[in-house]
C-alpha positions in Angstrom: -64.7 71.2 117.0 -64.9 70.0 113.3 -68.6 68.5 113.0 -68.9 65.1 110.9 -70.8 67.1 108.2 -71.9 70.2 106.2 -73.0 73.1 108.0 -74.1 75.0 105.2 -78.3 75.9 104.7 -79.9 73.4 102.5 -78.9 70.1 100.7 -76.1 69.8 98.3 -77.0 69.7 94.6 -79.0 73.3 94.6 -81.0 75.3 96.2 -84.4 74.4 97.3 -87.7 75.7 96.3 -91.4 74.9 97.6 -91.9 73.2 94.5 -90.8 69.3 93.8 -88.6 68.2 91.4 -89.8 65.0 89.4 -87.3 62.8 86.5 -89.3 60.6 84.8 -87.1 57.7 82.0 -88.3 56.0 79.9 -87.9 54.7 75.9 -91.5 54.4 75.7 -93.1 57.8 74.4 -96.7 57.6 75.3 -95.3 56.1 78.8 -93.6 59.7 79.2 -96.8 61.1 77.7 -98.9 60.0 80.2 -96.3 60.2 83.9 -95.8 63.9 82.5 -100.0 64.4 82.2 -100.6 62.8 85.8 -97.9 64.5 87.6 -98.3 67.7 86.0 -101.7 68.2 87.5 -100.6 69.2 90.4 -99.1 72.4 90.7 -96.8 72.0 93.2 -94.4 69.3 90.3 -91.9 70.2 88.1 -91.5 66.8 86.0 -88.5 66.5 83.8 -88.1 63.9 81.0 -85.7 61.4 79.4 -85.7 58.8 77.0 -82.4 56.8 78.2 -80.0 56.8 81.4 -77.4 58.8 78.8 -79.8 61.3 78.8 -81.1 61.7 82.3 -77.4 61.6 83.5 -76.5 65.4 82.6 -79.6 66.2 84.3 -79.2 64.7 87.4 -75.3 66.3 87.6 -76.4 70.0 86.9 -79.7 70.1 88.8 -82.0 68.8 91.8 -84.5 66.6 92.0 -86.4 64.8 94.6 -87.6 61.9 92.5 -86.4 59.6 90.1 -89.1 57.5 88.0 -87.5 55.3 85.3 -88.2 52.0 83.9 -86.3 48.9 84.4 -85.5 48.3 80.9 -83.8 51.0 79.3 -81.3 51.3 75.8 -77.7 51.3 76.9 -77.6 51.6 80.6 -80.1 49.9 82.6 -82.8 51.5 85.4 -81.1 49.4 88.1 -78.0 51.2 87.4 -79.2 54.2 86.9 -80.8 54.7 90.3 -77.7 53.5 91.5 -75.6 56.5 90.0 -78.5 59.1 91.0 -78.2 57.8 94.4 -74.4 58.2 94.4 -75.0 62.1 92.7 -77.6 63.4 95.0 -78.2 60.8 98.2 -81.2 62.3 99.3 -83.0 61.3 96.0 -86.0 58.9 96.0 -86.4 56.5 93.1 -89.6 54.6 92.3 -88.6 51.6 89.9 -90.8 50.7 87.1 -91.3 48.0 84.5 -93.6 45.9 82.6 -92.6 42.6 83.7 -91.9 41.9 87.5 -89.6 38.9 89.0 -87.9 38.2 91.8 -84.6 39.5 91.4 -85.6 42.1 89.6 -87.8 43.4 92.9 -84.5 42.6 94.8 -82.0 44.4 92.1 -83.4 47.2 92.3 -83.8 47.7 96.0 -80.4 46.9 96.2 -79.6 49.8 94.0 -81.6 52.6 96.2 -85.2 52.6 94.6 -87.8 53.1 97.5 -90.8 51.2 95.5 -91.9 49.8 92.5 -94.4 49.8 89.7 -95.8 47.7 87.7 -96.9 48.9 83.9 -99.1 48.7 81.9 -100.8 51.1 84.8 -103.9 49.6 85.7 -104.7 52.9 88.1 -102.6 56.0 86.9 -103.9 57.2 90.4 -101.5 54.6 91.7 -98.3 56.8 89.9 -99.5 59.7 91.6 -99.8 57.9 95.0 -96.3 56.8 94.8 -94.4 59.6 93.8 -96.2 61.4 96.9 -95.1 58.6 99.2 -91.7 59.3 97.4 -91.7 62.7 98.2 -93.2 62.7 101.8 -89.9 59.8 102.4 -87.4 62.4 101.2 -88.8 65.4 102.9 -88.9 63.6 106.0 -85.1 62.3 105.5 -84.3 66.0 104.8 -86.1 67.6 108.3 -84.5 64.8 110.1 -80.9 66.1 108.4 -81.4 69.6 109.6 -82.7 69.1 113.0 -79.3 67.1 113.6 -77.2 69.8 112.0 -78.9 72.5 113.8 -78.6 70.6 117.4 -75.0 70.3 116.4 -74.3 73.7 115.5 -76.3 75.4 118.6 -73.9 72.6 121.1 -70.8 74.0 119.3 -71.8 77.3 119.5 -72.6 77.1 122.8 -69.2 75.6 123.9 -67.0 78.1 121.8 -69.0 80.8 123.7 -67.7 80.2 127.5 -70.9 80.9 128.5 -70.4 80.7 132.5 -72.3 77.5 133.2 -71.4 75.0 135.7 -67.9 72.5 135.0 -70.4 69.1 135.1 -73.3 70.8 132.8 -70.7 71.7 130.3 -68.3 68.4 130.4 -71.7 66.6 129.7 -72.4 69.2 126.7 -68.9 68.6 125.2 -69.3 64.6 125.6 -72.5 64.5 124.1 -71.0 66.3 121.5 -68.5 64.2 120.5 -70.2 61.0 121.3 -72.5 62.6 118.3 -69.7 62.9 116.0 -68.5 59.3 117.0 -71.6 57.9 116.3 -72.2 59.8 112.6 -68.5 58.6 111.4 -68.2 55.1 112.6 -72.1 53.3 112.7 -71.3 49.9 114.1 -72.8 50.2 117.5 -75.6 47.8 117.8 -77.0 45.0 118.5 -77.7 42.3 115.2 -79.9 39.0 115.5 -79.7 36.6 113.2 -82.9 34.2 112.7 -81.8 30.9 111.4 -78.1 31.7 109.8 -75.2 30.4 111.2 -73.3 31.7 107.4 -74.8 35.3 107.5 -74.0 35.4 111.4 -70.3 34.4 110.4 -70.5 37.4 107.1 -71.8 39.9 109.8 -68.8 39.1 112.7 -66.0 38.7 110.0 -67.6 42.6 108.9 -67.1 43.8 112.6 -70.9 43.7 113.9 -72.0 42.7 117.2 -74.1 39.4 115.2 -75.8 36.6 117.5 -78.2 34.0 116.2 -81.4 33.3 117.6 -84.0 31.7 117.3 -87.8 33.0 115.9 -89.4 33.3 118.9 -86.7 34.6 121.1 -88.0 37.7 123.4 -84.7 38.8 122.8 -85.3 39.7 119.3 -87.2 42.8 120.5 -84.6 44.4 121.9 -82.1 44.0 119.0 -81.5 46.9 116.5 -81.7 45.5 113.5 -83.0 42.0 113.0 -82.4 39.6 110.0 -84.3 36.7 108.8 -84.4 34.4 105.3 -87.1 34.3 102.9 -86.2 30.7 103.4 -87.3 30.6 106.8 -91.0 29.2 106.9 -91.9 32.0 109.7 -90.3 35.0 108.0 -93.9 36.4 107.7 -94.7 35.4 111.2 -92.0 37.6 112.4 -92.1 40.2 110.5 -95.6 40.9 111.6 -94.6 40.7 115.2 -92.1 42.9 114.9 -93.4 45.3 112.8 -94.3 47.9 115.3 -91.3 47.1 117.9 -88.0 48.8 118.2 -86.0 46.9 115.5 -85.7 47.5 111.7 -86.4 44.1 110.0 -84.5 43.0 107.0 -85.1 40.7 104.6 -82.6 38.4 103.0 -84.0 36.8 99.3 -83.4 33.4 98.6 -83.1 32.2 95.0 -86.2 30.3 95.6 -87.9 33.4 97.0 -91.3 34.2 94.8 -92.6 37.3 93.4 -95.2 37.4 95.9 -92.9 37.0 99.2 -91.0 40.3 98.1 -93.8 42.6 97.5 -95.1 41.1 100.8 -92.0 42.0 102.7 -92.7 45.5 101.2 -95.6 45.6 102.3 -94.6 44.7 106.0 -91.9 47.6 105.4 -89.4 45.2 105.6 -85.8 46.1 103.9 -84.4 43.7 101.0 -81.0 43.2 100.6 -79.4 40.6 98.3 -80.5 37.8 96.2 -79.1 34.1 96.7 -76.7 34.0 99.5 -73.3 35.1 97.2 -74.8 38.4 96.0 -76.1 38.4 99.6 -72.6 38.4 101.2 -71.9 41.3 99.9 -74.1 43.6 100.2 -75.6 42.7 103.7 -72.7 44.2 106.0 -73.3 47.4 104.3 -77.0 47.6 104.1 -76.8 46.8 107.7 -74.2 49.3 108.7 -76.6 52.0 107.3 -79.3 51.0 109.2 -77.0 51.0 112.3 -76.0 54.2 111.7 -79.3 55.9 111.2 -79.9 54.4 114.7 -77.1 55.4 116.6 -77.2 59.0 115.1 -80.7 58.8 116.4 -79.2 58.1 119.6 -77.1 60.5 120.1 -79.0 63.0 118.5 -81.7 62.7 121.5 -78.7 62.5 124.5 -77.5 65.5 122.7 -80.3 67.3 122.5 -80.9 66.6 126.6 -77.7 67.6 127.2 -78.4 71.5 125.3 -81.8 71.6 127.4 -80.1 71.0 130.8 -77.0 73.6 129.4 -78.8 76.4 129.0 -81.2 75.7 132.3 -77.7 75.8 134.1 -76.5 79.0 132.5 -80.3 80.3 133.9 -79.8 79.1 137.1 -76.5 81.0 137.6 -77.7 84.3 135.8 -80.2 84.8 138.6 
């Protein structure tokens, strides 16, 4: 059986080594000065340098890294769209976004783009730099163990299968289901269940997209057992619910008004709450997508655990006939 992604040791874009790869951008010598001073104290960073998106591009096409740092504001091409293009060239990258003058949109812009935090300069507490790139890299470490353990389950079921080993029929039909219902749930990332809190337009965006959407209201026990749950900066309770969910099952995400503040949005951070759009146009778009990623994190999740039960009760069958 094919499986729904690369087998191979390692992420694309590289080899790995035990040290970390940092990119700091920015037009601002002494800004460069002083990220490559603070980083480079610890032994354990490699930090890299640019002075413009034209120049960081090359890099990030013929080598690895595990962090992007880069100001909003850049000559020619912009930081928002430069973390979008790193994110397209190596996925796995975190980007921390940061910029000497913070709004709204901008907060929202470059979330939307793939950046994982922000920063705002002139750097009141370098230690705060530090703190985030570490954050940064403990994010993309994690995504990465997560990556293998799901390749490796994979592989072992597959390998297991094409062996013949002499287990019992039910033990290995329930092996080779598992299996696929894995790669079903990697290649399509639909499955789940979607609350709305006060939309009736994004619940119509999310069912003309193909997700399973219902609209209910802020209190609705129901909203616990949802996967991912959606709610309006323009919604007086956003904050209410977000702090009642914030240790539950669902992933809360947060859809910016125009009239949303500075202060909501690195509140919703805060709260680990996902962002996603800005006025409801720009919103339109890019919800169905942000929320078919988050559905299929989940599902993968999913399967990944039946699958992993189904290897553990495989190879206690093939035991129990050995003997």
């Amino acid at each position: 059986m094919d499986l729904p992604f690369e087998t191979g040791e390692g992420e694309s874009g590289g080899e790995r080594t035990l040290a970390s790869t940092v990119l700091v951008v920015d037009d601002e010598p002494v800004v460069l000065d002083i990220c490559a001073r603070l980083l480079e104290r610890d032994a354990d960073l490699i930090v890299t340098l640019a002075a413009s998106a034209e120049e960081a591009l090359p890099l990030l096409e013929e080598q690895r890294f595990d962090v992007l740092v880069t100001d909003k504001n850049l000559p020619g091409m912009g930081g928002v769209e430069l973390i979008a293009e790193a994110r397209r060239l190596q996925p796995s990258l975190e980007a921390v976004m940061i910029t000497g003058y913070a709004s709204s949109e901008s907060v929202v812009a470059a979330f939307a783009a793939g950046a994982s935090d922000y920063i705002l300069k002139p750097f009141d507490d370098l230690r705060v730099l530090r703190a985030k790139v570490r954050a940064a890299l403990e994010r993309q470490t994690t995504g990465i163990r997560v990556r293998e353990q799901a390749r490796e389950v994979a592989r072992e079921a597959a390998a297991l299968l094409a062996s013949g080993l002499d287990a019992p029929e039910p033990a290995y039909e329930t092996l080779e289901a598992e299996l696929r219902a894995y790669e079903e749930a990697v290649r399509l990332g639909l499955q789940g269940r979607v609350a709305v809190v006060g939309s009736e337009e994004t619940v119509t965006i999310l069912r003309d997209a193909g997700f399973d959407a219902a609209e209910l209201p802020p209190y609705a026990a129901e909203l616990e057992n949802a996967d991912v749950v959606i709610v309006e900066t323009g919604d007086p309770q956003w904050r209410t619910l977000a702090e009642r969910l914030q240790r539950r099952p669902p992933d809360v995400l947060l859809l910016a008004s125009p009239q949303a503040d500075l202060g909501d949005l690195l509140e919703a951070i805060t709260l680990r709450m996902d962002l996603v759009g800005f006025g409801s146009s720009r919103g339109a778009n890019a919800l169905p997508e942000k929320v078919r990623m988050l559905l299929l994190r989940r599902g993968v999740q999913r399967a990944q655990d039946r699958l992993a039960s189904a290897l553990v009760a495989f190879r206690k069958s093939i035991a129990a006939t050995s003997r």
